[in-house]
N, C-alpha and C positions, 0 to 999 in steps of 0.2 A: 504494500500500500504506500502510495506516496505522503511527502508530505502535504502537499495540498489538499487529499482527498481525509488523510483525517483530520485536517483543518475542516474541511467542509463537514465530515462528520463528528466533530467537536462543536461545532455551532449549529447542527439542528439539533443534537443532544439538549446543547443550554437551551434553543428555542422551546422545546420541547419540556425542560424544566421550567421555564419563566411563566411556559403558559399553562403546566400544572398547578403553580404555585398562587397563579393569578386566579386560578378557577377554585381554588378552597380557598383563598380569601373572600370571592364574591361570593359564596355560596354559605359562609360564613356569617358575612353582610346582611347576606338576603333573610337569613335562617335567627337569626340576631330576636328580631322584634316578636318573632312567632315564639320562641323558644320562653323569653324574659314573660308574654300573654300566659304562657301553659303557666309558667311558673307559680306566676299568680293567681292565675285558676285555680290549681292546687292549694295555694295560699288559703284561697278566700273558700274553701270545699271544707277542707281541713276544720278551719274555724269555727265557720259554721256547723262543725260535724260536734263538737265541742261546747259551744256557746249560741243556743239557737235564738236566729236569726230574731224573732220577733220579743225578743228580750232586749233588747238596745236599737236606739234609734241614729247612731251617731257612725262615722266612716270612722273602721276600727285601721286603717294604716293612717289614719289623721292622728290618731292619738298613742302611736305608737313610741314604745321607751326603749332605749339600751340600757341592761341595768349588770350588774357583774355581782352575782353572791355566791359563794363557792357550794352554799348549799343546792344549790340548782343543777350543782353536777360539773364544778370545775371553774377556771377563773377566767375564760371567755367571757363577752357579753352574751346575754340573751336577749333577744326580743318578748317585751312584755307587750299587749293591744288589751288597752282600759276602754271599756264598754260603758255607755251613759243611756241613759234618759230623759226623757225632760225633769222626772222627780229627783235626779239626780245620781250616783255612782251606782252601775251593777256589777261589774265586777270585772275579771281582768282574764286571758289567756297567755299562757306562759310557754315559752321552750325551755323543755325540759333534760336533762343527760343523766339516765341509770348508767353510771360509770363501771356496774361490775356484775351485767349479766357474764350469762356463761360462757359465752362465745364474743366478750367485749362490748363497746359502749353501746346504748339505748334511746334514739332521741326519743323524744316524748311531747305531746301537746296537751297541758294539762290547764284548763280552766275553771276560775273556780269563782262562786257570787260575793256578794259583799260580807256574807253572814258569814263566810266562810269554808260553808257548803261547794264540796265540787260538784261541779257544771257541769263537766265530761273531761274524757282522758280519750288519745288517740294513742299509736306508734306510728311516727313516721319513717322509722328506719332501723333495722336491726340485722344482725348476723347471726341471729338463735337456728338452733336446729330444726331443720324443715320438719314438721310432725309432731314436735315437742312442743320447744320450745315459740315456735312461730304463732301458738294459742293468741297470744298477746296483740295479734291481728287482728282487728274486727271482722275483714273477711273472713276468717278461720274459723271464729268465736267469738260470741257474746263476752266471755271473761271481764274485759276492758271495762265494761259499761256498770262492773260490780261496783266502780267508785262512786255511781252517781250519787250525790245527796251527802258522803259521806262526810262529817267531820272530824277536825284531831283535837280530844282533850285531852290539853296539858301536852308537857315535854316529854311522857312515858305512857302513852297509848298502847295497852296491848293489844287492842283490836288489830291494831294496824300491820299483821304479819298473816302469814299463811297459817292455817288451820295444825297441820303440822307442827306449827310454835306457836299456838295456845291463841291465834289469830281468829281473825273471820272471812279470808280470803280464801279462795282455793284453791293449791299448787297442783299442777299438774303429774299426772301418770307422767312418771321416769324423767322429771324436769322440773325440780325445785327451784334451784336458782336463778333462774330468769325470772317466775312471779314471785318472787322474795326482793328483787332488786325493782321492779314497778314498783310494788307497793312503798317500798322506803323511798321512791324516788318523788311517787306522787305524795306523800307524805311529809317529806321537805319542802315541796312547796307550797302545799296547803302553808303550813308554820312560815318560809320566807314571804310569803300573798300576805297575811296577821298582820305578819310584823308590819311590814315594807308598805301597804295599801296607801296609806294617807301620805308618804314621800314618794313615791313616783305620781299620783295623782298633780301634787306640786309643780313635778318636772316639767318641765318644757317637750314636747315630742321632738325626739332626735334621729330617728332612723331615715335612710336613706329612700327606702323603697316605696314612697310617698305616693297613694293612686288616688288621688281627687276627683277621678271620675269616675268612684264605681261607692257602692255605698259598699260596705262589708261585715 
């Protein structure tokens, strides 16, 4: 081969990369706004699954906090979305991190009313074992929705564990500790929502993800 000719085929090469490279940036581009929509479809699915809709009148990313309490499952911020009425404060949805299922971290969407009482509990993400551990799904199981109504009295609730340890929950066939680590997780923040309620209400809303054109 000469040099010219791999010159020539050195330069359809590159043409050939520039115009790969150009075709996953647009399609990147294009795919951008559709992607960021689902997101928060999900977002606003999620919350509503949690904190129903006809319980608050106010756009839940309008009143959205970053708040950081290690109790919530680590010293990241969470996003808190405080709920209103015209009568005023109902209550707030939380993200949530069981830090020590069994197969690793647990997010969680746990909402809960002003009384204290939880709203609903979701999972939005876990690596539990398919069969077992995976109960913790609403599609799977009901399990999740045993928080409804619940509250925490005091700093030593024995309710608040699996039947197993002298609880009210119920762990699952061949898979304790993934609903042992829900339970403590929504548990902490039942008690950080107590505490915390009347200073993030204070806050200023700080998150980024601001949708003023959708109620939530």
């Amino acid at each position: 081969m000469t040099l010219s000719s791999m010159q020539k085929n050195g330069l359809v090469l590159a043409a050939f990369a520039v115009a790969a490279t150009l075709l996953i940036v647009g399609t990147a581009l294009l795919t951008e706004d559709q992607i960021t929509a689902q997101q928060q479809q999900q977002l606003r699915n999620n919350l509503n699954a949690v904190l129903p809709q006809e319980t608050y009148t106010n756009n839940l990313f309008e009143e959205c906090r970053l708040v950081t309490h290690e109790e919530l499952g680590g010293s990241q911020p969470k996003h808190v979305y405080l709920a209103y009425q015209q009568q005023g404060f109902v209550g707030a949805a939380m993200e949530v991190t069981a830090p020590n299922g069994y197969s690793g971290a647990i997010q969680l969407l746990v909402a809960v009313y002003a009384d204290g009482s939880v709203a609903g509990v979701r999972t939005l993400k876990h690596q539990e074992t398919p069969g077992l551990g995976d109960k913790i799904e609403r599609r799977k199981s009901d399990w999740i929705e045993s928080f409804d109504g619940m509250q925490v009295n005091g700093d030593d609730d024995s309710r608040w564990d699996v039947r197993k340890q002298g609880g009210v929950f119920d762990q699952f066939t061949g898979a304790t500790i993934t609903p042992r680590a829900v339970v403590h997780a929504v548990e902490n923040a039942v008690q950080v929502f107590t505490e915390n309620q009347s200073q993030w209400q204070q806050q200023p809303a700080n998150c980024e993800e601001v949708a003023s054109d959708a109620r939530i």
